[in-house]
C-alpha positions as CSV (number, residue, x, y, z in Angstrom):
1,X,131.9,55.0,150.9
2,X,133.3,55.3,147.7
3,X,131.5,54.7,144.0
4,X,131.5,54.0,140.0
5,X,129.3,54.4,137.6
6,X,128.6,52.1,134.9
7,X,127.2,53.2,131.8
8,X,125.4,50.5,129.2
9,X,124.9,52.4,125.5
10,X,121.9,50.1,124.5
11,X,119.9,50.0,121.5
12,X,116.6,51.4,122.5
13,X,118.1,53.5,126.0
14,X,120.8,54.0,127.8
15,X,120.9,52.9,131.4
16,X,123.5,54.6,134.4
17,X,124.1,52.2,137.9
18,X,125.6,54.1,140.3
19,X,127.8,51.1,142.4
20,X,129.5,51.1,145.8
21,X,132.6,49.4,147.0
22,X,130.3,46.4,147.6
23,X,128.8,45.9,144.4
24,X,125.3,47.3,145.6
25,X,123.2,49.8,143.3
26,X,122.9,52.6,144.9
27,X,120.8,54.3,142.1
28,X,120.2,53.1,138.5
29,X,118.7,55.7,135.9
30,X,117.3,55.3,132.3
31,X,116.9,57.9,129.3
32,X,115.2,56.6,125.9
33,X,116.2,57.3,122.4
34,X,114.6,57.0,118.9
35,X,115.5,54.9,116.4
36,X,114.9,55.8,112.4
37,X,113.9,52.9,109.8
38,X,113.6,54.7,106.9
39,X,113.4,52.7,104.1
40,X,113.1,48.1,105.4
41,X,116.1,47.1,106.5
42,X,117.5,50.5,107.5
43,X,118.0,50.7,111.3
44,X,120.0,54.1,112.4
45,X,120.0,56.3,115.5
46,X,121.2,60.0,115.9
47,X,124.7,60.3,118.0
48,X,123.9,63.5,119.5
49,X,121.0,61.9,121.1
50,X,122.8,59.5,122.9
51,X,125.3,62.1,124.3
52,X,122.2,64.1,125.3
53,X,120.6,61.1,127.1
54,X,123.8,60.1,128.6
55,X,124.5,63.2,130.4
56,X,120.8,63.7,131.9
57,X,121.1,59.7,133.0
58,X,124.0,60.4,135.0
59,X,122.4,63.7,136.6
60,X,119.1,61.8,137.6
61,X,121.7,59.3,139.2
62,X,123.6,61.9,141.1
63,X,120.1,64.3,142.3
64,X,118.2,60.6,143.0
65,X,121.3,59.3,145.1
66,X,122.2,62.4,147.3
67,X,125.5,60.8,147.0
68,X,128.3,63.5,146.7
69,X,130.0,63.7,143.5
70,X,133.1,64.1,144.9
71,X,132.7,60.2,146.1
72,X,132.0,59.4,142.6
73,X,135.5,57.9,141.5
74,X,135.3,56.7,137.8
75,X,133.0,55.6,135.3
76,X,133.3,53.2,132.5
77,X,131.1,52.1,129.5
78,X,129.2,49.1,128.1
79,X,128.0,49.7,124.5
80,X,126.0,48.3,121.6
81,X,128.1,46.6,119.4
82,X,129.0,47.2,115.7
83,X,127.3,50.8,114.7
84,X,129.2,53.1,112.7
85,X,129.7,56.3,113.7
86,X,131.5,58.2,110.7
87,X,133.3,61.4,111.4
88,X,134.7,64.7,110.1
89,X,138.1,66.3,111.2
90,X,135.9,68.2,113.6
91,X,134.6,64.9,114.9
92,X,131.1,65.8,113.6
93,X,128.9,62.9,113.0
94,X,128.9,63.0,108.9
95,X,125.5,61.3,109.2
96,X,123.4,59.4,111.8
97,X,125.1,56.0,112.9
98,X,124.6,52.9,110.9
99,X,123.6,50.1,113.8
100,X,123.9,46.1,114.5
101,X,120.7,45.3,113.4
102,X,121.0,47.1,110.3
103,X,120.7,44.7,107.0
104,X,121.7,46.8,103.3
105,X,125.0,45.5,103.2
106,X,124.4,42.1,102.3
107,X,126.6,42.6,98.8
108,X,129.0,44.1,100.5
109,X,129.8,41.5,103.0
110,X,129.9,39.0,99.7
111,X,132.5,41.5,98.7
112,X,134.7,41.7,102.0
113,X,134.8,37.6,101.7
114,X,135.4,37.6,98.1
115,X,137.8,40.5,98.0
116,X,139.9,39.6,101.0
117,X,139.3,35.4,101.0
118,X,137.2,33.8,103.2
119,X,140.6,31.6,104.7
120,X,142.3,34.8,105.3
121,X,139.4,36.7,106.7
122,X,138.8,33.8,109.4
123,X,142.6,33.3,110.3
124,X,143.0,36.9,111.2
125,X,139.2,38.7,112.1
126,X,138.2,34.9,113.0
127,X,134.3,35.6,111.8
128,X,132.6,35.7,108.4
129,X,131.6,39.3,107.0
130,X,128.1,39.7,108.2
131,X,125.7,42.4,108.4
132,X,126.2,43.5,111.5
133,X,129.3,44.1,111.6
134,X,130.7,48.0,111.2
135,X,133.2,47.0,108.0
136,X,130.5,46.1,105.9
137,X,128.7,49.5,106.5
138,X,132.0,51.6,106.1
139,X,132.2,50.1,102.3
140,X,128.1,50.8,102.0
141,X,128.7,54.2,103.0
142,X,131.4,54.8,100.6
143,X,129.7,52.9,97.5
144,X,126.9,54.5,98.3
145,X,127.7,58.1,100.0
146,X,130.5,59.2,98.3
147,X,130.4,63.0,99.3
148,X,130.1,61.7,102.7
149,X,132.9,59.0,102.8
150,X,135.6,61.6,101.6
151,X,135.1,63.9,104.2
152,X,135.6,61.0,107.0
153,X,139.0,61.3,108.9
154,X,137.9,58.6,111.7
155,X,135.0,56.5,112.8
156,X,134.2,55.0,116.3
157,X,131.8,52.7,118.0
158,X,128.4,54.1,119.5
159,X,130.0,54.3,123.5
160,X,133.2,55.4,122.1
161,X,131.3,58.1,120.3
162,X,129.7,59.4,124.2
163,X,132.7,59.0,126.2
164,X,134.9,61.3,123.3
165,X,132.3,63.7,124.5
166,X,132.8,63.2,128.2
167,X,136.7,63.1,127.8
168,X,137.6,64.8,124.7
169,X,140.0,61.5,124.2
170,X,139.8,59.2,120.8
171,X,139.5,55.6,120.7
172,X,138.1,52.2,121.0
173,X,138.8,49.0,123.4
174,X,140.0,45.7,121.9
175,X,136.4,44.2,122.6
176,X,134.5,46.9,120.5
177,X,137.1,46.7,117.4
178,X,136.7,43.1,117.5
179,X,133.4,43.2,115.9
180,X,134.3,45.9,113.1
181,X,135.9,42.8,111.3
182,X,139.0,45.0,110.8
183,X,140.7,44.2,114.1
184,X,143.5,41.3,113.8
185,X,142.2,39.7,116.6
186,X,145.1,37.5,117.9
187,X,147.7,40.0,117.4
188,X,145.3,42.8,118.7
189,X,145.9,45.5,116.1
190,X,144.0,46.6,112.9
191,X,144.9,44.6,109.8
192,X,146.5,46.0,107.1
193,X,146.2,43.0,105.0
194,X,142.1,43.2,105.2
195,X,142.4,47.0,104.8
196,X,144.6,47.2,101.9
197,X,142.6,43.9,99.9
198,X,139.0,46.4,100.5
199,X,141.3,49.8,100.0
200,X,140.4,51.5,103.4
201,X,142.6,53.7,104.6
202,X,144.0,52.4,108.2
203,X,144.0,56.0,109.0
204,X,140.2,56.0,109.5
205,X,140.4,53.5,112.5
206,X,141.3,55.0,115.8
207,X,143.9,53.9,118.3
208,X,143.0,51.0,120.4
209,X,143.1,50.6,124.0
210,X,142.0,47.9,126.5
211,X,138.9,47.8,128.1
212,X,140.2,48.5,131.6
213,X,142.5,51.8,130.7
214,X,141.9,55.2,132.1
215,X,141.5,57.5,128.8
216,X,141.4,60.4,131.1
217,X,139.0,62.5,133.1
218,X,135.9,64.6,132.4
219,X,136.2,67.7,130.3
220,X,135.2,70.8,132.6
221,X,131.9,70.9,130.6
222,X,131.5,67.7,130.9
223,X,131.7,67.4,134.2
224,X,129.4,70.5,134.9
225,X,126.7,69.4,132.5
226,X,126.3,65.8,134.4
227,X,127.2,67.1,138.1
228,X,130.3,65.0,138.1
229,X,133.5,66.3,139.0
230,X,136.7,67.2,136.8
231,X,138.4,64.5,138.8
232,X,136.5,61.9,138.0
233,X,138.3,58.5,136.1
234,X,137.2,57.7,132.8
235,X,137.7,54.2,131.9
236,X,137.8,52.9,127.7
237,X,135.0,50.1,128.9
238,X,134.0,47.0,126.2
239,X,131.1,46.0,124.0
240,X,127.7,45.2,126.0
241,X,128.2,41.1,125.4
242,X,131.7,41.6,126.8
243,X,130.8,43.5,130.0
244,X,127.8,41.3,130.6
245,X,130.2,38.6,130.4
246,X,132.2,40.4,133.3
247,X,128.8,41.3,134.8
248,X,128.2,37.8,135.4
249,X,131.2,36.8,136.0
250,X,132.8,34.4,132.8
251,X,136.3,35.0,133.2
252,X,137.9,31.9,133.3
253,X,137.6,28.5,131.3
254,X,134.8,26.3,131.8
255,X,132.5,30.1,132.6
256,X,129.4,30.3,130.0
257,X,126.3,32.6,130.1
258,X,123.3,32.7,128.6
259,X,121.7,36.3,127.6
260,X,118.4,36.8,126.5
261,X,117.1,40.5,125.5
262,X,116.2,41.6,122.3
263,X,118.7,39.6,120.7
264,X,120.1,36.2,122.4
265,X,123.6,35.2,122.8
266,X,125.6,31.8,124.3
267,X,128.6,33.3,125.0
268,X,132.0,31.1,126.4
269,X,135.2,32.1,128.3
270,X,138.3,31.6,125.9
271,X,141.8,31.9,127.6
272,X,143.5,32.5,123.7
273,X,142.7,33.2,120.2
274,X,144.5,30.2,118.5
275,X,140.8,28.1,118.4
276,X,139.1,27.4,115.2
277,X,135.3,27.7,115.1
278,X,136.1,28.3,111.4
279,X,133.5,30.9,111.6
280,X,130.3,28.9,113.0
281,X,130.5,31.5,116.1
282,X,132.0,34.6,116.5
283,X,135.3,34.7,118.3
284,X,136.1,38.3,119.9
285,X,138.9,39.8,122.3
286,X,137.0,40.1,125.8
287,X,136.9,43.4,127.9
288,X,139.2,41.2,130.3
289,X,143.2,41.8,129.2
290,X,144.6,39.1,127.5
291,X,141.6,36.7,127.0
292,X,139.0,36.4,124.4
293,X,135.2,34.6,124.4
294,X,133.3,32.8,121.3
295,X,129.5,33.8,121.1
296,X,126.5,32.5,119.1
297,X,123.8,34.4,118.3
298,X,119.9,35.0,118.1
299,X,118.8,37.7,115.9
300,X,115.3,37.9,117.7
301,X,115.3,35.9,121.3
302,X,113.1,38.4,123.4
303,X,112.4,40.4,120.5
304,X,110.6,36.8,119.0
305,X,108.6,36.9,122.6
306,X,107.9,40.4,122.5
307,X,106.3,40.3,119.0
308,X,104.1,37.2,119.6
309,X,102.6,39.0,122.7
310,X,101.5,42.6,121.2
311,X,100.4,40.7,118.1
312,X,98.4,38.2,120.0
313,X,98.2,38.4,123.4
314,X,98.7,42.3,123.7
315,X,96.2,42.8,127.3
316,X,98.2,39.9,128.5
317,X,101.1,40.4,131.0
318,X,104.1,38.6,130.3
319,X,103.6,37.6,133.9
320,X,100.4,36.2,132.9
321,X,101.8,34.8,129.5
322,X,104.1,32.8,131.2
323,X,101.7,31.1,134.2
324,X,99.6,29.9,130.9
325,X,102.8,28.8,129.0
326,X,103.5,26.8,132.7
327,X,100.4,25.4,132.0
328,X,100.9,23.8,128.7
329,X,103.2,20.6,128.6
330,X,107.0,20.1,127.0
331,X,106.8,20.6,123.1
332,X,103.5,22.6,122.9
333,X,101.8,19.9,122.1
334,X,103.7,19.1,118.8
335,X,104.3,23.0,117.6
336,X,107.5,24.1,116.7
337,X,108.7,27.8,116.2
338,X,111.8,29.1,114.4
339,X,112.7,32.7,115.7
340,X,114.0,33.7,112.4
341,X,111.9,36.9,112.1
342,X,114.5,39.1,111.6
343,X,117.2,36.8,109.6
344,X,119.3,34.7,111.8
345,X,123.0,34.4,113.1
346,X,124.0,31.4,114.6
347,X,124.3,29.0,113.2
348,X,122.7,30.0,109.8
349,X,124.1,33.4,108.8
350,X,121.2,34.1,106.9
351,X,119.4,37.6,106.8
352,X,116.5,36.7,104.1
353,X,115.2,33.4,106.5
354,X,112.4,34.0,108.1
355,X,110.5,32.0,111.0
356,X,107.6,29.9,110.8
357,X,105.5,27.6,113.1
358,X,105.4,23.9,112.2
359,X,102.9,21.4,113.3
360,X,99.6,23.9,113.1
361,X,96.3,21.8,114.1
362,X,92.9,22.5,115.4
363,X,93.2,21.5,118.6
364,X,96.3,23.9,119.4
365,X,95.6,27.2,121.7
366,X,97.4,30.7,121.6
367,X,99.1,29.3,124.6
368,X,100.4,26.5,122.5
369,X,101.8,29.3,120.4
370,X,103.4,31.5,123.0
371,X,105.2,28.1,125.0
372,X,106.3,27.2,121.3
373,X,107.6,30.3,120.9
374,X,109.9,30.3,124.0
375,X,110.9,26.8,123.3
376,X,112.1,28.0,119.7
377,X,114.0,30.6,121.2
378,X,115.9,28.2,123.7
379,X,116.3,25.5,121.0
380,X,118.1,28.6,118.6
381,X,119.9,29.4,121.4
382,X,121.2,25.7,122.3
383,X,122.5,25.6,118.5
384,X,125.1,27.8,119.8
385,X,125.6,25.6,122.7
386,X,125.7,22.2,120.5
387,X,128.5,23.8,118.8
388,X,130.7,25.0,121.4
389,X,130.3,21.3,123.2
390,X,131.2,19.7,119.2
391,X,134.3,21.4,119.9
392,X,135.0,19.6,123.0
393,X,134.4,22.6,125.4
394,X,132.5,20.8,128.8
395,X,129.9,23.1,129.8
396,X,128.8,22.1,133.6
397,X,126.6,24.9,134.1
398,X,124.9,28.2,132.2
399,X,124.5,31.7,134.1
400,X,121.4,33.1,132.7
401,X,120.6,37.0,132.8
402,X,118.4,39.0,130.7
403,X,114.9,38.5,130.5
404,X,115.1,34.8,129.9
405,X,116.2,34.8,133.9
406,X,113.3,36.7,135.0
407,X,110.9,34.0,134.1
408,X,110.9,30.5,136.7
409,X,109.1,28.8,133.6
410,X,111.7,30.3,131.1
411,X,114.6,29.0,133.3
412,X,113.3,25.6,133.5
413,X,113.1,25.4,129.8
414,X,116.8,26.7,129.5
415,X,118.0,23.8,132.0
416,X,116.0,21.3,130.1
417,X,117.0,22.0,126.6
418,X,120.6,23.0,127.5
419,X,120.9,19.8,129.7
420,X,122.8,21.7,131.9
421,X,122.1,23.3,135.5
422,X,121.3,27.0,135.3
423,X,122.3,29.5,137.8
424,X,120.3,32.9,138.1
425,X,122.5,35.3,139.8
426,X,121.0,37.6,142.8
427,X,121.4,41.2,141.5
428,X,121.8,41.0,138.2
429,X,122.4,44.0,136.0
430,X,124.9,42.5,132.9
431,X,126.5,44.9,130.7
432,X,126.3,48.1,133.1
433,X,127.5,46.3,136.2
434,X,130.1,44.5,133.7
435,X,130.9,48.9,133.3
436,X,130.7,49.2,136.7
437,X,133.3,46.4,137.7
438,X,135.9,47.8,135.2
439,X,135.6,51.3,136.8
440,X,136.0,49.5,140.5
441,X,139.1,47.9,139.2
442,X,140.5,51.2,137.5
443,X,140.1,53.2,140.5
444,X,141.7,50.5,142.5
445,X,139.0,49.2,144.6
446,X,139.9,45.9,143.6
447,X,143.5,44.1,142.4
448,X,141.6,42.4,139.5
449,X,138.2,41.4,138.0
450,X,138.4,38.5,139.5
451,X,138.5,39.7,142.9
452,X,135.8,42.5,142.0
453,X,133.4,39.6,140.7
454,X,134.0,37.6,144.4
455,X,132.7,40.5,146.2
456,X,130.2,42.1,143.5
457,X,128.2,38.9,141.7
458,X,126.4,36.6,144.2
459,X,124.3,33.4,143.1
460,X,120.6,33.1,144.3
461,X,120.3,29.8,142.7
462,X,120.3,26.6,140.3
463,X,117.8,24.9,138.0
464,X,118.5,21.4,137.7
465,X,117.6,19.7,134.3
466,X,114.7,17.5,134.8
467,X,115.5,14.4,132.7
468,X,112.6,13.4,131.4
469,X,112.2,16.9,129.6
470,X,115.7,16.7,128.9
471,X,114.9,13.3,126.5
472,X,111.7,14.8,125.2
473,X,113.7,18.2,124.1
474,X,116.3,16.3,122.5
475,X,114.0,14.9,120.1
476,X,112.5,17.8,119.4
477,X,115.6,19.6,119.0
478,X,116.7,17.4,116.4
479,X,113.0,17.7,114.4
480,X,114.0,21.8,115.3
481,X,117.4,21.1,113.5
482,X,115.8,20.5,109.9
483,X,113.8,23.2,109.8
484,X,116.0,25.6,108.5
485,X,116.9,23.5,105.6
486,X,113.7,22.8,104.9
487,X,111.9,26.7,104.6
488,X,115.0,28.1,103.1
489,X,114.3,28.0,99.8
490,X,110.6,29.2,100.5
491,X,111.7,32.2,102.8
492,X,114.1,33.7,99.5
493,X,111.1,33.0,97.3
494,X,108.2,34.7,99.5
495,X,110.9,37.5,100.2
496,X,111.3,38.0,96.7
497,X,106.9,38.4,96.5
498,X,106.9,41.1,98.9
């Protein structure tokens, strides 16, 4: 029996599935790393540490498995999205990685949109300059850092950083340089027009691959430090919504998925890049050749969940949290949550909002609270969803995965406020086994994804909408709708107190 490995770069860990030719885990293995807020709204990681992590994942895979390395074939990569990772012409980080989730550059995406034109920007890197995205933190870090910026000669994307350390190769898939904002996304090369309107120099960006190309083999010390061999494959890989997307198999029209982990995302197959969302969603090149997806997002889905239960219900588990929140009926009694806690994305680009709870009586319980809370989160989430069906896309069903699939309750809600069947796949492991699938490809276990994705993704189920919810969540998704408009101006104001 032969094997991959697929390697998800997330946020707070890195996670390693070892796969056979079957699509079953043989051995999964996670290493933690720290993040560094140093001043509010500063969000950075070391990239040393994930090169560190990396290697001693895939070791605990290969002593935990007893599987011979040898049998190992290739390994691909699933990363976190966005993070700058500025280098010197030794291909020394100049200073720790700038990531998603980090918020300074507010002026500077007024800037890109102002400098460049928000018409031009969205007919060729098809989203508005946001926060997130790694363009916006290149022109921070050379308004800001000067002394640092000159000495750059290349930047790359947090997995791209790891697997230039496993290979020795430079470079970035089509999915990844999607989200930098500097990536002409049609045409599939970096713009010059964008570049030359900001005054980057083109020679910073790397050269771009596709998600499914073998950039080589491991280095020898590479290979000796992880237990691997010299001969193993090394495959480019995609950004982590991208290879979840393959993980769960969207790779063909009518395919959506819903993810819910720290952040949320709706995320819809695209067979070309011609649509206009005129920025409402983001619109990226998938890790699939040739095709592309649109994707709204949630700032703080799980995250949202996670914070209402160690601020409230911290001896609770979520187990528990959720048999109460069973308990409790549709619309929590009349409470309403907005999961702006950390800014939003979809559809309000809007990094000063923050979320509230609407509705607040006596008679409401802090398991009114944490159901309100999970219905917010959905009801963000189906904004995504209410615009992709305003553009005429027909969405007959939603794959779930994440942590809103772990959840019976959770899954209920998502059916109901979707108004759509949900299906929650039977092993479902999203961005690394999306890794994993590209590395079965590349070593030819399979003619195509689509084949892989036959043999490797298997349904255990569907949630059917129950109608009457369906009619009561509509009403309240419409109350839901209003909200932002209607705490905007207070959020800037009590931001401004602070």
């Amino acid at each position: 029996m032969n094997y991959v490995i697929g390697i998800d770069l997330g946020t707070s860990a890195v996670k390693a599935l070892l796969v056979d030719q079957k699509g079953h885990v043989a051995a999964e293995a996670s290493e933690d790393f720290p993040l560094y807020h140093d001043q509010p709204g500063y969000s950075e990681q070391d990239p040393d540490d994930w090169v560190r992590q990396t290697k001693k994942a895939i070791r605990s895979l290969i002593q935990h498995s007893k599987v011979a390395p040898q049998a190992i074939k290739g390994l691909s990569f699933s990363g976190q999205m966005h993070g700058l990772v500025l280098l010197d012409k030794n291909m020394r980080p100049l200073r720790r990685a700038i990531l998603w989730n980090d918020t300074r550059t507010t002026q500077e995406c007024h800037e890109i949109e102002a400098q460049v034109g928000l018409k031009d920007l969205l007919a060729i890197a098809k989203n508005r300059a946001l926060e997130g995205f790694t363009l916006p933190k290149l022109l921070w870090v050379k308004k800001h850092e000067p002394e640092q910026f000159q000495h750059a000669t290349t930047f790359l994307l947090p997995k791209d950083y790891v697997r230039y350390h496993l290979t020795g190769q430079v470079g970035m898939d089509l999915s990844d340089a999607a989200g930098t904002l500097l990536l002409d996304i049609t045409n599939r090369r970096w713009s010059a027009k964008i570049a030359e309107r900001l005054g980057v120099d083109l020679t910073l960006c790397p050269p771009i691959v596709e998600a499914e190309a073998c950039v080589g083999h491991l280095t020898r010390g590479a290979a000796s430090e992880t237990g691997l061999t010299e001969e193993t494959m090394v495959f480019a890989g995609g950004a982590d919504n991208a290879c979840g997307a393959i993980g769960s198999g969207i790779l063909s029209e009518g395919k959506t998925m819903c993810s819910i982990g720290t952040s949320g995302v709706v995320l819809s197959y695209e067979p070309s890049g011609n649509q206009d969302f005129s920025g409402k969603v983001h619109y990226f090149n998938h890790a699939k050749k040739g095709s592309f997806y649109t994707m709204g997002v949630t700032l703080a889905a799980g995250y949202s969940l996670d914070w209402f239960k160690k601020t409230f219900v911290k001896a609770e588990s979520f187990e528990a949290l959720f048999q109460h929140i069973k308990e409790v009926p549709v619309g929590s009694k009349g409470l309403l949550f907005t999961p702006y806690i950390v800014g939003e994305r979809t559809p309000h680009a809007d990094s000063s909002i923050r979320g509230s709870f609407i509705g607040v009586d006596a008679t409401h319980t802090k398991w009114d609270f944490a159901r309100a809370v999970v219905e917010g989160i959905t009801f963000s989430l189906n904004e995504s969803i209410n615009i992709l069906k305003e553009s005429g896309k027909t969405i007959d069903s939603v794959i779930s995965i994440g942590g809103g699939a772990k959840s019976e309750e959770w899954l209920q809600i998502q059916a109901d406020v979707f108004d759509a069947p949900i299906i929650k796949l039977k092993n479902e492991q999203g961005p690394g086994m999306g890794a994993a699938m590209l590395a079965a490809v590349g070593c030819g276990f399979f003619p195509s994804l689509e084949a892989c994705s036959d043999v490797f993704i298997e349904v255990e189920r569907q949630i059917s909408p129950i109608p009457e919810n369906v009619q009561a969540y509509k009403a309240l998704f419409k109350l839901y709708q209003t909200v932002y408009g209607q705490t905007q101006t207070l959020s800037e104001h009590l931001q401004a107190l602070k």
